[in-house]
C-alpha positions in Angstrom: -31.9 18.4 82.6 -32.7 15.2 80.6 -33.5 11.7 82.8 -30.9 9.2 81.8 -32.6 6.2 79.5 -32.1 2.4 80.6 -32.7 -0.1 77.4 -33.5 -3.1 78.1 -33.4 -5.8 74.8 -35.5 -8.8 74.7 -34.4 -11.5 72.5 -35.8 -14.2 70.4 -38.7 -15.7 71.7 -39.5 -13.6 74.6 -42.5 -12.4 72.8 -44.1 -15.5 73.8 -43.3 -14.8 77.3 -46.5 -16.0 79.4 -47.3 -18.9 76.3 -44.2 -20.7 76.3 -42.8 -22.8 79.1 -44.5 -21.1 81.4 -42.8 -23.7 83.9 -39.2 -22.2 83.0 -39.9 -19.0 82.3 -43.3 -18.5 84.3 -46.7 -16.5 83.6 -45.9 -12.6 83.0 -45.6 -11.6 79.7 -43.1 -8.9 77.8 -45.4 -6.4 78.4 -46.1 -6.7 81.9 -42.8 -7.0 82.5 -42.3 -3.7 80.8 -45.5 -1.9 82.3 -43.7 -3.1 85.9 -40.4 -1.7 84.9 -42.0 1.7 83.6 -43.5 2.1 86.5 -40.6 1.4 88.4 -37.9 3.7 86.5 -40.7 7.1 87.0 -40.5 6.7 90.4 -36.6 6.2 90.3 -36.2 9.2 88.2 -35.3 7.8 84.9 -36.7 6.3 82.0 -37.2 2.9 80.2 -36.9 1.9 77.0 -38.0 -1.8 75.8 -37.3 -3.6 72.6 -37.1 -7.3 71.3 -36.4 -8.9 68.5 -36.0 -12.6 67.0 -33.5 -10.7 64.6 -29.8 -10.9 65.6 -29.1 -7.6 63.3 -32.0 -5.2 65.0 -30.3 -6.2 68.1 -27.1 -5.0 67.3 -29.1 -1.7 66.4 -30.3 -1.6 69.4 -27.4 -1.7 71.3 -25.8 1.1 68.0 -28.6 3.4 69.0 -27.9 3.2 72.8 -24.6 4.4 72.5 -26.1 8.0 72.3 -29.4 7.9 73.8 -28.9 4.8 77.0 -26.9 5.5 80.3 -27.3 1.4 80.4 -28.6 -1.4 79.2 -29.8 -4.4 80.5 -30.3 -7.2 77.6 -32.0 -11.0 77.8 -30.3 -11.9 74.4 -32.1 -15.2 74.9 -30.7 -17.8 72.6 -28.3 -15.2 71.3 -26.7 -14.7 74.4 -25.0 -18.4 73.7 -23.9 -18.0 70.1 -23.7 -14.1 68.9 -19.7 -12.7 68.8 -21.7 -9.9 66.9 -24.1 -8.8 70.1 -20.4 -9.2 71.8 -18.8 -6.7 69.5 -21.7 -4.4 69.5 -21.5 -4.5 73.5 -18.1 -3.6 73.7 -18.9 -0.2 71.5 -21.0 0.5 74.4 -20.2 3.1 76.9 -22.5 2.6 79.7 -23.6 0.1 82.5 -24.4 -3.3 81.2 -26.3 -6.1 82.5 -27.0 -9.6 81.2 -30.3 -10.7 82.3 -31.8 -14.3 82.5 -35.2 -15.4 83.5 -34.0 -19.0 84.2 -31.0 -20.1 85.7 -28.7 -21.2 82.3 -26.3 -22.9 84.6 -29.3 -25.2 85.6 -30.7 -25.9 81.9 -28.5 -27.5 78.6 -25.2 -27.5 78.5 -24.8 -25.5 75.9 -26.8 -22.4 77.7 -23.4 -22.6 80.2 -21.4 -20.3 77.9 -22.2 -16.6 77.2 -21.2 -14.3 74.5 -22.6 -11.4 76.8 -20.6 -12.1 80.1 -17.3 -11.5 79.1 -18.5 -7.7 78.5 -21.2 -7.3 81.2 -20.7 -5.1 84.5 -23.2 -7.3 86.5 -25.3 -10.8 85.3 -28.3 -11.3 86.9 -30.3 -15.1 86.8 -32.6 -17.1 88.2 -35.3 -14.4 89.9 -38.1 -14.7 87.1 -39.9 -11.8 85.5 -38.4 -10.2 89.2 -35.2 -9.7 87.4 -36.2 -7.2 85.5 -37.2 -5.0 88.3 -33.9 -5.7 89.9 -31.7 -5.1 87.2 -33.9 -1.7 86.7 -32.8 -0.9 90.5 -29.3 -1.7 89.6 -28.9 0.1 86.7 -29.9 3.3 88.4 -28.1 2.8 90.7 -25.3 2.7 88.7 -25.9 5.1 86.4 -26.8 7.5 90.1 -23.3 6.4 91.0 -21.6 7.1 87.6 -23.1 11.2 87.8 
């Protein structure tokens, strides 16, 4: 029996995670946000992909690919998340559980974070908790995917 894959997708700039605007976005970076979610997802039974990109394109391959290896995916499009019909698009292809995941709270920041490409084809949007988020969408998502079997 195979454990079920969650992919979670960075966007642009969350490679700098822990450098930039650490006051927004806080300390941890990508990949201690990913060792944390690893960690988390063995002892949940399933397993964790990460990927980021500052490319719109390898995004949408991401989300291509998941549609035969990912039970779910949870993606911080970033910037993207506010301007891409084409990460919209490749969502909708999708099969699984989806979750749109912000660090921040966008409904607290520029107006023109207030609108989401990603929300419209999202089972759950999470914002606001920090680099916590990502743990709690990782609980969510197996949970889902637990309730989906």
């Amino acid at each position: 029996m195979s454990v079920a894959e969650i992919l979670i997708i960075n966007g642009p700039n969350l490679n700098l995670l822990g450098q930039r605007q650490p006051e927004i976005y806080g300390c941890d970076t990508l990949a201690s946000i990913e060792d944390k979610c690893v960690s988390l997802a063995q002892t949940l039974g399933v397993s964790v992909r990460f990927e980021q990109s500052n490319h719109e394109g390898a995004i949408v391959d991401f989300i291509h690919d998941a549609r035969i290896k990912s039970a779910a995916i949870i993606i911080n499009a970033g910037a993207y998340t506010h301007t891409s019909a084409a990460i919209h698009d490749a969502l909708k292809a999708f099969d699984g559980y989806i979750i749109e995941l912000h660090i921040s709270n966008p409904h607290a920041r520029d107006e023109f974070r207030h609108h989401s490409w990603i929300s419209p084809v999202a089972n759950a949007v999470m914002a606001g908790a920090g680099a916590y988020g990502y743990e709690l969408a990782t609980r969510l998502a197996v949970e889902k995917i637990a309730a989906a079997s």
